[in-house]
Structures are given as structure tokens and as C-alpha cells.
C-alpha positions in Angstrom: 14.5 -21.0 -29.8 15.8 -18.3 -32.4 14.3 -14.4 -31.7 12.9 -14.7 -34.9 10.6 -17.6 -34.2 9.9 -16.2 -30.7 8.5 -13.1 -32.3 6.8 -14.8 -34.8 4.9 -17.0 -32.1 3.8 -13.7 -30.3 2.7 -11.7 -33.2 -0.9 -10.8 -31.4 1.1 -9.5 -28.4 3.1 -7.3 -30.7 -0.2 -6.1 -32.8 -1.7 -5.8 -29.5 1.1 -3.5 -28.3 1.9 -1.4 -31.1 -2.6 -0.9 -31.0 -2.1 0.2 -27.0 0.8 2.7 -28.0 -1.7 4.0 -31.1 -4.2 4.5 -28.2 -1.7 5.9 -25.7 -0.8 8.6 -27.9 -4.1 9.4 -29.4 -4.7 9.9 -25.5 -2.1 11.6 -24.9 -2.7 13.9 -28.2 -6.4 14.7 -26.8 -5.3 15.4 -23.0 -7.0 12.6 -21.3 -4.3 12.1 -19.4 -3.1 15.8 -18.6 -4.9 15.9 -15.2 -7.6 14.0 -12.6 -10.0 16.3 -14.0 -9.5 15.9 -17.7 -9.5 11.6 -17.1 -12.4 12.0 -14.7 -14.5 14.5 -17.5 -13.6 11.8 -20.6 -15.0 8.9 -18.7 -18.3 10.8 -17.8 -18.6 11.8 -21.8 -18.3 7.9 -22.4 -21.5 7.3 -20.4 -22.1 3.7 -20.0 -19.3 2.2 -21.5 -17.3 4.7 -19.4 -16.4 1.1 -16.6 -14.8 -0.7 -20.1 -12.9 2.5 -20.5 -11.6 3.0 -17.3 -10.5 -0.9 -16.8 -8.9 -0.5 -20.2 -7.3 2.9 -19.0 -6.0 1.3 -15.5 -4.6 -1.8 -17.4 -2.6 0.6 -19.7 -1.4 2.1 -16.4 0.3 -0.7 -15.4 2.0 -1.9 -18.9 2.8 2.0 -19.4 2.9 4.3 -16.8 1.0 7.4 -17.9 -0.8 7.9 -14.9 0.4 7.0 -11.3 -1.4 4.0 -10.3 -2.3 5.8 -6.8 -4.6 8.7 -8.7 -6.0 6.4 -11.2 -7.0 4.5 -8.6 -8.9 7.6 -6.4 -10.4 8.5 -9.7 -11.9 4.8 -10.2 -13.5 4.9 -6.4 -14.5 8.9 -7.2 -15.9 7.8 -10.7 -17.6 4.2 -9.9 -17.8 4.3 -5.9 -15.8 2.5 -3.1 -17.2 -1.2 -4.3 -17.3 -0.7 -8.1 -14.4 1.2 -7.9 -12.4 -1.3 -6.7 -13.1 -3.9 -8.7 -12.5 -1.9 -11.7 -9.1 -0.7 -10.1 -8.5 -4.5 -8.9 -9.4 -6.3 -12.7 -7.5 -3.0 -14.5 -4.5 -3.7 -12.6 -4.0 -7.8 -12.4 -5.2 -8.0 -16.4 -1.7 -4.9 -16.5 0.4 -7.2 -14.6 -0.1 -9.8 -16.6 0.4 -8.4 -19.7 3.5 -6.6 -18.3 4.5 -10.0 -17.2 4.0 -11.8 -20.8 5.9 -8.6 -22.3 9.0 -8.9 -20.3 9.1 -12.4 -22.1 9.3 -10.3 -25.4 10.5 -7.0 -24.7 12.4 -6.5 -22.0 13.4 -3.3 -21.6 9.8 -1.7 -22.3 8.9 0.7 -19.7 6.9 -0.9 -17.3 5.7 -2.0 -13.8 9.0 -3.2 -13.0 8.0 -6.2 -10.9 6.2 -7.8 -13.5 9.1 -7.1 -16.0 11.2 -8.8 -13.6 9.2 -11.5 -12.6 8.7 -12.1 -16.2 12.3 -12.6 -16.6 12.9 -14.8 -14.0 12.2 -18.9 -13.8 9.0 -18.0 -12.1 6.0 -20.1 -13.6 3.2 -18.4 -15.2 0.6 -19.4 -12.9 2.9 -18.9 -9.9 3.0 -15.2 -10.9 -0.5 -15.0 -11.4 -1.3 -16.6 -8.0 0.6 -13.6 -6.4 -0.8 -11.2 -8.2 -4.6 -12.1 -7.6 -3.9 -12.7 -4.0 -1.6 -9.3 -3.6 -3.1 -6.8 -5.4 -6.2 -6.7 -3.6 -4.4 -4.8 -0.5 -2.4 -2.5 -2.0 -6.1 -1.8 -4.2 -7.7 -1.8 -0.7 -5.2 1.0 0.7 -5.8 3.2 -2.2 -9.2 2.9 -2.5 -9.7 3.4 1.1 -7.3 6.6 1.4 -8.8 7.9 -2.0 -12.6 8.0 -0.6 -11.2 9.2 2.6 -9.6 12.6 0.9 -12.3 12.9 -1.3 -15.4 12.7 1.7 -12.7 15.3 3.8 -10.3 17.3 1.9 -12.3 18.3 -1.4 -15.3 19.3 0.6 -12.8 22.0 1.8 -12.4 23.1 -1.2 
């Protein structure tokens, strides 16, 4: 298969792409991602849709690493609680892997999680990938959301 055909077959991936740049920078322009504290303060403007924003702002996370995935993840459990929190954090971050997994197929030397890139470039089967992610995200999700609530019920009391 020629590049050109490939890239014609995954012309809403590209759109999709170039759109989540567009929305990185326009975040990036406005601060959003400058500190806990400025993320944490544009969700709570967003009121209810503020969940949709922060599973679309964890997903970016992944695909493009603006934020470490550790803090977003503390502000998702600070935000939404240990329960909500984590599913937000858990959705956010497979629906990132996924597309960092299909982008690797496309564009592989875009800065991103570098697992997925790599599995994405291996012989590894979609679904296989997928598998593995679903099943394996939820610890490393757990260990963040648990050590996040933990500093934020005894260290920021403290402050």
C-alpha cells in the first residue's frame, strides 16, 4: 500500500489530529495547562460539562504529553472524587492509548506515550493491544488515584 493511499484512508485521523493540536495550543495560549491550580480552576468554570472536559483533557495527555499523567490523574480524583475520578482517569487514558496506538500506524514519530507508539508499530493485533490496555491500565490508575487522595486528605491540609 502506497503512503498516499494510506493517508488518504485515514483522513479523519489526520482532521482529528490537526483539531487536537488546534485545541492543545488554544490551551496552551490561555494557561490551562500552566499549573494544577489553573487545570483544576478551568474545569470548575465548565460546570457540568466539566467530566467531558477533563476525559477529553486526560485523553490529550496520553496522545501529547502536556501534563504528566501522574498530576492529571490527582486532579481527576481531587476534581470528581476517588470513584468518579477514576473512571474519568481510567476512560481518558485507554480512549489516549488507543489513539496513540492507531497514530503510530500513521505517524510515527509524533510525540507520544511511547508504548503505544511502539506497540502500534509492531505485528501486535489491534484487539490484542486493546485487551492489554483495558486490563492494565486500571492498576497503574488505581496507584495514582490512591496516592493522589492520600496527599491531598494529608499533605494539603498542612498547608
Amino acid at each position: 500500500m502506497t503512503l498516499t493511499k494510506k493517508l488518504e484512508e485515514n483522513k479523519l485521523t489526520i482532521i482529528g489530529t490537526a483539531a487536537l493540536l488546534l485545541t492543545l495550543w488554544a490551551g496552551y495560549q490561555s494557561g490551562i495547562f500552566s499549573s494544577q491550580e489553573s487545570m483544576e480552576q478551568f474545569l470548575r468554570k465548565t460546570g457540568t460539562l466539566a467530566p467531558l472536559c477533563f476525559l477529553f483533557l486526560q485523553t490529550v495527555q496520553v496522545v501529547i504529553p502536556v501534563v504528566p499523567g501522574g498530576v492529571s490523574c490527582i486532579i481527576g480524583v481531587a476534581i470528581f472524587g476517588p470513584v468518579n475520578g477514576f473512571f474519568l482517569n481510567y476512560v481518558g487514558m485507554v480512549t489516549g492509548s488507543v489513539i496513540s496506538f492507531l497514530l503510530a500506524l500513521i505517524l510515527p514519530g509524533m510525540p507520544d506515550d511511547l508504548l503505544c507508539l511502539i506497540a502500534g508499530l509492531t505485528s501486535m493485533s489491534f484487539k490484542k493491544y486493546l485487551v492489554f490496555t483495558l486490563l492494565g491500565r486500571p492498576f497503574s490508575l488505581f496507584a495514582y488515584s490512591l496516592g493522589g487522595l492520600l496527599v491531598l486528605e494529608n499533605l494539603l491540609p498542612l498547608f
